[in-house]
C-alpha positions in Angstrom: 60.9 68.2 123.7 60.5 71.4 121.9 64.0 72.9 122.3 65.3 69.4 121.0 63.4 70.1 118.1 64.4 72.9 117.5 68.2 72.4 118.2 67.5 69.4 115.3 65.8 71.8 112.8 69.0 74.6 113.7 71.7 71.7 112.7 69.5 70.6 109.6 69.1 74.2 108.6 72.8 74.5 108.6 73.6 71.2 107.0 74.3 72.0 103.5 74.9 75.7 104.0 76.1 78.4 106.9 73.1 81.1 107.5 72.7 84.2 109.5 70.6 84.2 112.5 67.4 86.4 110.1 68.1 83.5 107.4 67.4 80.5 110.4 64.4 82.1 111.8 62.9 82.3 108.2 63.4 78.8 107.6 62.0 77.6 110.9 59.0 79.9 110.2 58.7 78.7 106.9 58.5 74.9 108.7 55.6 76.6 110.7 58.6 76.4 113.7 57.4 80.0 114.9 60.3 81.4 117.2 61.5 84.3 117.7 64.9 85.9 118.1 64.8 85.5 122.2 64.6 81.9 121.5 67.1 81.6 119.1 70.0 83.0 119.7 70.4 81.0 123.5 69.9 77.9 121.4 72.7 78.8 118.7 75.1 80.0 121.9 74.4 76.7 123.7 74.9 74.7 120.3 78.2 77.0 120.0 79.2 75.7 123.4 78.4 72.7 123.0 81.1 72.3 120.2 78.3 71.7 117.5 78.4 75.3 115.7 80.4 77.4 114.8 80.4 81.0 113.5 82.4 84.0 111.6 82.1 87.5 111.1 81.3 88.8 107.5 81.2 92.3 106.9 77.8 93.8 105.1 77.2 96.0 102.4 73.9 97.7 104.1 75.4 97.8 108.2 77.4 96.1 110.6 79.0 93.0 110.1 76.9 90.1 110.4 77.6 86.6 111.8 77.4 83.8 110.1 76.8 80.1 111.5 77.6 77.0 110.7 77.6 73.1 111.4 80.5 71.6 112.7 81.7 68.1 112.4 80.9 67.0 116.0 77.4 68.8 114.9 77.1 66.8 111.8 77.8 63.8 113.9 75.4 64.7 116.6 72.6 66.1 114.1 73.1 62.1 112.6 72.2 60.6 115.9 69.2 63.0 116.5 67.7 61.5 112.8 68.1 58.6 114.1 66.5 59.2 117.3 63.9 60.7 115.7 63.0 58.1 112.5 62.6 55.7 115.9 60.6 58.0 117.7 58.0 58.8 115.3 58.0 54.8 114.5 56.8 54.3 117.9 54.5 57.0 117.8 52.9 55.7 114.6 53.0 51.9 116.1 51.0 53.4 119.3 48.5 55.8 117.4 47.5 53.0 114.8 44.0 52.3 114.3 43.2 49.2 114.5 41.9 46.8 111.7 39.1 44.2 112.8 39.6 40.8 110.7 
């Protein structure tokens, strides 16, 4: 359940603007997502694979040239289903964990 998280979060992330890997890591942290680079990059290759991502080289000012990722349209596409997938998921969590009212 995790890594589908995750993969959501990656797609968000990358939604409105491409990021390097450092960048994605910071804002999954910031979302108190804690990961690490070992568990990122497999999850960006697989998204890459998967058709959803893509990525370019951009050289650095301060080192090597750093890749850049970014959202494709079949991940835009995907990253819509997973919202909705998710907006129903939490509903039914929230319909099961409800407390109770007596009347």
């Amino acid at each position: 359940m995790r890594k589908g998280v995750l993969e959501m979060c990656i797609l968000s992330t990358l939604q409105n603007q491409d990021a390097y890997a450092s960048d994605i890591i910071d804002k999954l942290k910031e979302g108190k997502m804690i990961v690490v680079e070992g568990t990122l990059y497999p999850l960006l290759t697989r998204l890459k694979n998967a058709g959803l991502l893509s990525y370019r080289w951009e050289e650095s000012k301060s080192g090597p040239p750093r890749k850049y990722y970014s959202i494709s349209t079949e991940g835009k596409a995907f990253l819509d289903e997973l919202q909705i997938t998710w907006e129903e998921l939490v509903k039914a969590v929230e319909v099961t964990t409800a407390k109770k009212t007596k009347s």
